[in-house]
C-alpha positions in Angstrom: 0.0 0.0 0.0 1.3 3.9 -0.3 2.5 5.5 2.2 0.6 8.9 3.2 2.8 11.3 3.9 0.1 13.2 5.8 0.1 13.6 9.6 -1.6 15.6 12.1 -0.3 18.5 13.4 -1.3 21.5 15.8 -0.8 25.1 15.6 -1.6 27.2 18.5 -5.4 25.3 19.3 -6.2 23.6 15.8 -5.4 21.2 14.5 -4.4 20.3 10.6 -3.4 18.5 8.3 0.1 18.5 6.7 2.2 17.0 4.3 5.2 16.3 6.0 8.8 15.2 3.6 11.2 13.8 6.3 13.9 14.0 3.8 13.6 17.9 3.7 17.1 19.1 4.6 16.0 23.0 5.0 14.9 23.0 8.6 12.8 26.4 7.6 10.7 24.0 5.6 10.5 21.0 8.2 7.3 19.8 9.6 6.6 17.5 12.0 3.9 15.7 13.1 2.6 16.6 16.5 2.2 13.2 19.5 -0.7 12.6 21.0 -1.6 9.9 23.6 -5.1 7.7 21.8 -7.1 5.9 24.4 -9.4 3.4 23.4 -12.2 1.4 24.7 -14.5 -0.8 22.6 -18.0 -0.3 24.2 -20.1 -2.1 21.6 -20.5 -4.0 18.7 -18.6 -2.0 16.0 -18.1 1.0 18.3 -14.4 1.9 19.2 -14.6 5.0 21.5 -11.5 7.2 21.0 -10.2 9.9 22.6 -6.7 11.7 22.1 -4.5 14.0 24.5 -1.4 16.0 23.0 2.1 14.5 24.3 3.7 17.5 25.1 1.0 19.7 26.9 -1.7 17.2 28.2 -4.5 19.4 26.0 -7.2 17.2 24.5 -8.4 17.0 21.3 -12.5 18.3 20.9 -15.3 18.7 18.4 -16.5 22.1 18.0 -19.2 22.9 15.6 -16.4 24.5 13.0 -13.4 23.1 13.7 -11.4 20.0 15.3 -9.9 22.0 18.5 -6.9 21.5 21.6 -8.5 22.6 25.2 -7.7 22.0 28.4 -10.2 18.9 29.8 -12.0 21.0 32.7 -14.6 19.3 35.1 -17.6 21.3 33.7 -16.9 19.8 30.4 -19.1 16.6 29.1 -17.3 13.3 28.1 -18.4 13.1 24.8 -16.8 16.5 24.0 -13.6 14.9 23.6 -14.7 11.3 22.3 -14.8 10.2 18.4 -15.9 7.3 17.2 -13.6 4.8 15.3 -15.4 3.3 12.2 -13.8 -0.1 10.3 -12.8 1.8 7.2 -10.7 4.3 9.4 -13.4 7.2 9.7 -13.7 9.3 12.9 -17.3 10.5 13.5 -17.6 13.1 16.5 -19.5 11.9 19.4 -20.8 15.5 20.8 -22.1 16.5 17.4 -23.6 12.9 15.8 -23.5 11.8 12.4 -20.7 14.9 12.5 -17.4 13.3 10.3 -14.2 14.6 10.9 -12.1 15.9 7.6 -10.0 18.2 6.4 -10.1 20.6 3.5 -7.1 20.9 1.0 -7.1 24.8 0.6 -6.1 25.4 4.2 -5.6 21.6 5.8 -7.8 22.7 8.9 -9.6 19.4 10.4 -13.0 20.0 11.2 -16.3 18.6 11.8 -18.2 17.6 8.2 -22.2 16.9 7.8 -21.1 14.7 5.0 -19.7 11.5 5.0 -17.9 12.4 1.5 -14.9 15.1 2.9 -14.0 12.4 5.7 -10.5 11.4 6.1 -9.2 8.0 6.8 -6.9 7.8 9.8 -4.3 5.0 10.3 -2.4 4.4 13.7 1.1 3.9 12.8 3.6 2.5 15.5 6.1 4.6 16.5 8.8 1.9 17.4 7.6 0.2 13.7 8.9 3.6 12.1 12.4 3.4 13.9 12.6 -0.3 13.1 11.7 0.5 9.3 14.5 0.4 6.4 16.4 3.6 5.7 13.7 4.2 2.4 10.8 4.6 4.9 11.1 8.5 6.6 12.9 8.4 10.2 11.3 8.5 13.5 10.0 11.7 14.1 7.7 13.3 17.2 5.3 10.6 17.2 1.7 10.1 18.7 1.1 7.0 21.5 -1.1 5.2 22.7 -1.4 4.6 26.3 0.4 1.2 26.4 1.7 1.4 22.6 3.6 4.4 20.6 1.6 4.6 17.8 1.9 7.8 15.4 -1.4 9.2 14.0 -1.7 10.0 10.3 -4.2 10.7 7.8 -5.2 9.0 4.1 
């Protein structure tokens, strides 16, 4: 199968999509994908209930009406603000805002939330210690997302 070059990556609160070329020598044009921590808990026939915290600054990743969003997990907040669901064909379908997909447009790579079904992106858990154990033609480890017994790196089809 190709390889996606595509991962997941946050600026300031959102989150987007980018194209990241490991091979890139110009650290100007470097990107990296950002690590996040997935928790998963099958609840249901079909059902995977997913939830995701960044690595680095313990923010968790929410559904807002617009956009696909970093905040702080406060006690006021509801579960199912931060809780996606995992389909079989590698959808993720917001929990807060049902039937809600999550995708990403290619003029400006923000994920958001999608009515449709059509604009949905595939995601793929990669393993982080697969990517360091991988020949020199795959792209070398880089900051990677885990999982909270695995590293697993997140990226998009």
């Amino acid at each position: 199968k190709d390889r996606s070059n595509r991962y997941l990556q946050v600026r300031g609160e959102h989150v987007y999509l980018v194209e990241c070329d490991f091979e890139e020598t110009n650290p100007l044009l470097q990107q990296f994908p950002t690590p996040f921590y997935a928790f998963a808990e099958h609840t249901d026939v079909n059902v995977v209930k997913v939830s995701f915290r960044e690595v680095v600054t313990g923010r968790m990743v929410c559904s807002k009406a617009k956009c696909v969003k970093l905040i702080t997990q406060r006690l006021y907040h509801r579960e199912n603000l931060f809780r996606f669901e995992y389909a079989y064909n590698g959808e993720l379908q917001s929990r807060r805002l049902r039937r809600w997909y999550i995708g990403a447009r290619p003029k400006d790579g923000l994920v958001r939330t999608l009515v449709s079904s059509d604009d949905a992106m595939a995601f793929e858990f990669v393993d982080a210690k697969m990517l360091a154990a991988s020949p020199a033609s795959e792209p070398p480890v880089a900051p990677s997302c885990s999982d909270a017994t695995n590293d697993t790196d997140i990226s998009s089809s």
